[in-house]
VEXDREN-2710 file (C-alpha; in Angstrom, 1 decimal):
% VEXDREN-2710
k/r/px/py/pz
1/UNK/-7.9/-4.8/19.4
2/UNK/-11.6/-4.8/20.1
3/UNK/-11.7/-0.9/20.4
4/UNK/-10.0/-0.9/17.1
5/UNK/-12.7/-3.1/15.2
6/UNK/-15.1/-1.0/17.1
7/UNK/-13.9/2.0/15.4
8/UNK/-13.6/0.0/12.5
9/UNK/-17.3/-0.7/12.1
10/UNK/-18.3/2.6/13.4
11/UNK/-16.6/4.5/10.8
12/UNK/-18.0/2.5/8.1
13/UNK/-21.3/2.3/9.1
14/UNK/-21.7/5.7/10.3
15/UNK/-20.6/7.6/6.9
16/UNK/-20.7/6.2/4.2
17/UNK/-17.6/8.0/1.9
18/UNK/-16.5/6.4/-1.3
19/UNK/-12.7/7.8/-0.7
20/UNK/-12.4/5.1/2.4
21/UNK/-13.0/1.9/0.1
22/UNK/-9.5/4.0/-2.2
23/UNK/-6.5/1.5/-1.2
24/UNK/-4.2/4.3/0.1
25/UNK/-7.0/5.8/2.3
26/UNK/-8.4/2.9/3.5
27/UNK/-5.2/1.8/4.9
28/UNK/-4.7/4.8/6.0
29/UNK/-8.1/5.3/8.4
30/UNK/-7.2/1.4/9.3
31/UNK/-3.8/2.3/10.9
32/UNK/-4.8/5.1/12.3
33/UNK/-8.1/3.0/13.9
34/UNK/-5.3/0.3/14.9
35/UNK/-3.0/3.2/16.7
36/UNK/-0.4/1.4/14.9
37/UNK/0.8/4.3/12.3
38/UNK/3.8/3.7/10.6
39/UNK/6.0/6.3/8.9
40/UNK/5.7/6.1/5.1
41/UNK/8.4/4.9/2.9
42/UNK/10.1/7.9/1.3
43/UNK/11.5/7.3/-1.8
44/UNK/14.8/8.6/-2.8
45/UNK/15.6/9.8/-6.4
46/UNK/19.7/9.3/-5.4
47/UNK/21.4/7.5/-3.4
48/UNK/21.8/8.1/0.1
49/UNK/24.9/10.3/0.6
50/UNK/27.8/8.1/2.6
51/UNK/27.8/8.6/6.4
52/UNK/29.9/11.4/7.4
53/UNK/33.0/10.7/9.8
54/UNK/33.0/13.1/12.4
55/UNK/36.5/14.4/13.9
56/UNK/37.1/13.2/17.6
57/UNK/36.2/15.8/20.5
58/UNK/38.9/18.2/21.0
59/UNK/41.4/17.2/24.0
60/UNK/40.9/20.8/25.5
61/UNK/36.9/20.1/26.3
62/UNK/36.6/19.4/29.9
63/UNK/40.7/19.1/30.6
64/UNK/40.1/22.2/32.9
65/UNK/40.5/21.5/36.8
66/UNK/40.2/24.3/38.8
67/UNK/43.2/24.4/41.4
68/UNK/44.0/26.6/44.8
69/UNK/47.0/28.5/43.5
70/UNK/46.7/31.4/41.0
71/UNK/50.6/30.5/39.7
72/UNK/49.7/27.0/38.9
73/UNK/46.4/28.1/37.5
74/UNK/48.4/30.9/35.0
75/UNK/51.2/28.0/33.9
76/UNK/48.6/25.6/33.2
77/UNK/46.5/28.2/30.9
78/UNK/49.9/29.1/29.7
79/UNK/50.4/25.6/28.9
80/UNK/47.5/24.8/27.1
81/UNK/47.4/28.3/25.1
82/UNK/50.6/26.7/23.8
83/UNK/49.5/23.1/23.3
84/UNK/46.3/25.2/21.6
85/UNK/48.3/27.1/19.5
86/UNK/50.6/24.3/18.4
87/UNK/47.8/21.8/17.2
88/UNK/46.4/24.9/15.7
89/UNK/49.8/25.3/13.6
90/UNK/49.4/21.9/12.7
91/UNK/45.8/22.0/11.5
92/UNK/46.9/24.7/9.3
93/UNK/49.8/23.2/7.7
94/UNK/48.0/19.8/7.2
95/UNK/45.1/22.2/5.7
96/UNK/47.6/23.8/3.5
97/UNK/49.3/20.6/2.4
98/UNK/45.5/18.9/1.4
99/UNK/44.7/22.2/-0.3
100/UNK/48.0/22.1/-2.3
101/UNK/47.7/18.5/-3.2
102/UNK/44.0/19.5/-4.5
103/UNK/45.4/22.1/-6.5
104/UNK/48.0/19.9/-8.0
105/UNK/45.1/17.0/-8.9
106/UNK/42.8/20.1/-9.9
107/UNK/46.1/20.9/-12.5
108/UNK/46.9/17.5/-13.6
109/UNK/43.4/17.2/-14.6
110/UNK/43.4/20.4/-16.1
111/UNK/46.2/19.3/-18.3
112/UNK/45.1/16.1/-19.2
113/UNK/42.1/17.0/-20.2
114/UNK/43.5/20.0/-22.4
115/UNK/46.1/17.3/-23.8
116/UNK/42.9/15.1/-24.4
117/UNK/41.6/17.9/-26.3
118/UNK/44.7/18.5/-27.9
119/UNK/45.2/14.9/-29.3
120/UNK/41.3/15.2/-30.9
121/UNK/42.5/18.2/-32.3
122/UNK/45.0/16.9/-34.1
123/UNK/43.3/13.5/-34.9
124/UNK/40.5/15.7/-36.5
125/UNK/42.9/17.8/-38.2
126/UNK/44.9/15.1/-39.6
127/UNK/41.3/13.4/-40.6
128/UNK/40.2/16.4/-42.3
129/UNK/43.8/16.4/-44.2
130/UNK/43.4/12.8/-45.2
131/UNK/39.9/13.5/-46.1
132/UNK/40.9/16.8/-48.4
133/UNK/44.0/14.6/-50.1
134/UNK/42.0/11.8/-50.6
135/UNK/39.2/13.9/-52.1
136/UNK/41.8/16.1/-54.1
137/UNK/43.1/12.7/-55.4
138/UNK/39.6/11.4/-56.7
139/UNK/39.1/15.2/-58.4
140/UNK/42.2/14.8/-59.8
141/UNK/41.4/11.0/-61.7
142/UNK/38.2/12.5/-62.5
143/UNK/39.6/15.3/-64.6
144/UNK/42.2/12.9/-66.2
145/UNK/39.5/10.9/-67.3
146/UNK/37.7/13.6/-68.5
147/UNK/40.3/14.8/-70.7
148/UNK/41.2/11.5/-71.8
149/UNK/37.7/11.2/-72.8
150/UNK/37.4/14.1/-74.6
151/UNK/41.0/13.5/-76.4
152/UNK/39.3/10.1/-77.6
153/UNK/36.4/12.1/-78.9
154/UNK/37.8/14.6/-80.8
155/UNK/40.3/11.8/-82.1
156/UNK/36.9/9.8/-83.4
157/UNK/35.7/13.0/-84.5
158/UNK/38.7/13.7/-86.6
159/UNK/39.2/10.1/-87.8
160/UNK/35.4/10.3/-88.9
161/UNK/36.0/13.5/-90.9
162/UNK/38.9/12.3/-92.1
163/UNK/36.9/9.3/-93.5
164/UNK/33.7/10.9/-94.7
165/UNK/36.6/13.7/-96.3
166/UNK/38.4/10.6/-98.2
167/UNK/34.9/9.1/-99.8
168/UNK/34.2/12.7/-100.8
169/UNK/37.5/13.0/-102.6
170/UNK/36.9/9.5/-103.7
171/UNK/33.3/10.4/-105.3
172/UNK/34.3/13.1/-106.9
173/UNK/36.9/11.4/-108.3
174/UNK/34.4/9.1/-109.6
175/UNK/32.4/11.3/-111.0
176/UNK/35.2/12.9/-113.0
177/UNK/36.5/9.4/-114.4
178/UNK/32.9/8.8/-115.4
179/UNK/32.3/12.4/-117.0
180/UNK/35.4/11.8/-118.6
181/UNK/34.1/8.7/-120.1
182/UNK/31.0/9.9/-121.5
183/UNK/32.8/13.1/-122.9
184/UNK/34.8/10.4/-124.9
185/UNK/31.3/9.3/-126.8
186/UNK/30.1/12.7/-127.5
187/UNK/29.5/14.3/-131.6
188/UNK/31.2/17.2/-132.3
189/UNK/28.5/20.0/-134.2
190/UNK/30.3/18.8/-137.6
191/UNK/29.7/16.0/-137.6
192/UNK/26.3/15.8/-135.9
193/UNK/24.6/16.5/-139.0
194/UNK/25.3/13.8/-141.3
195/UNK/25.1/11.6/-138.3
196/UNK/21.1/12.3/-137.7
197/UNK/21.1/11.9/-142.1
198/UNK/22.1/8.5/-141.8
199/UNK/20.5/8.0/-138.7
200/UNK/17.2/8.8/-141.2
201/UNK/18.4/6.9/-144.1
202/UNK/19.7/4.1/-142.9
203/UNK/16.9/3.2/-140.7
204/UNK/16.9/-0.4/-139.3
205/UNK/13.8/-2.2/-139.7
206/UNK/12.2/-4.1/-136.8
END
């Protein structure tokens, strides 16, 4: 520890550089001063993957003993070229078996998801159907409306020129009765001389 504040002092005093006062560097010349250097933290953007279970060492490793007679020697390889050949077999069929249950799990999620797809299809169709009847309904008010409006309109329109046709009819009527009247107290051209000689005659004094 007293070589290590040593150091210490001695590389502060001896150079003087501004990066050494930095956090991260100054810890860093510290530790390595100390001779106690630590490996730094790594940070991990995942997960750490799960530990991986290795498959036990095969029986075959290191179940060779060597042996006097050649016969024996030949039966036992015999034997174990068998016993290699049947777990071999086995390995195979269990791989086959895993390999067909993935392919039916890779299929069942195939067809789940295309039924999935299906069923959105379908719910979006019907969607869009409901939409277009719905909106076909609405269109369909709205044009009844419209020609109810305009059958109200041109009924006003008919019942107004019905009316304003009427007090026509009933002003020239009017007129006529009145014309008529005044024709009644008109002077024929016989008589309309000695009318304006009595008119002078007999004059009425004020």
């Amino acid at each position: 520890m007293a070589i290590a504040s040593v150091v210490r002092q001695s590389l502060i005093h001896r150079s003087y550089r501004p990066w050494l006062f930095n956090p991260p560097f100054a810890e860093q010349a510290i530790r390595f001063a100390s001779g106690s250097s630590s490996p730094p933290q790594v940070r991990r953007r995942y997960p750490p993957p799960p530990p991986h279970e290795f498959s036990k060492p095969c029986d075959f490793l290191g179940s060779w003993k060597p042996v006097e007679e050649p016969r024996e020697a030949e039966a036992r390889l015999d034997r174990l070229r068998k016993d290699y050949a049947k777990q071999v077999s086995q390995l195979r069929k269990e791989y086959a078996h895993e390999m067909e249950m993935l392919k039916v799990e890779k299929q069942r999620k195939e067809d789940a998801r295309r039924e999935a797809v299906r069923l959105a299809n379908e719910e979006r169709k019907a969607a869009k159907a409901a939409a277009a009847e719905t909106l076909a309904a609405q269109r369909k008010a709205f044009q009844e409306e419209f020609r109810q409006t305009l059958l109200k309109e041109r009924t006003e329109k008919l019942d107004s020129w019905r009316k304003k046709e009427e007090l026509k009819e009933q002003q020239r009527k009017e007129k006529k009765e009145l014309l008529l009247k005044q024709s009644s107290m008109w002077v024929s051209e016989e008589s309309l001389e000695n009318r304006i000689l009595e008119a002078i005659v007999d004059t009425t004094p004020l």
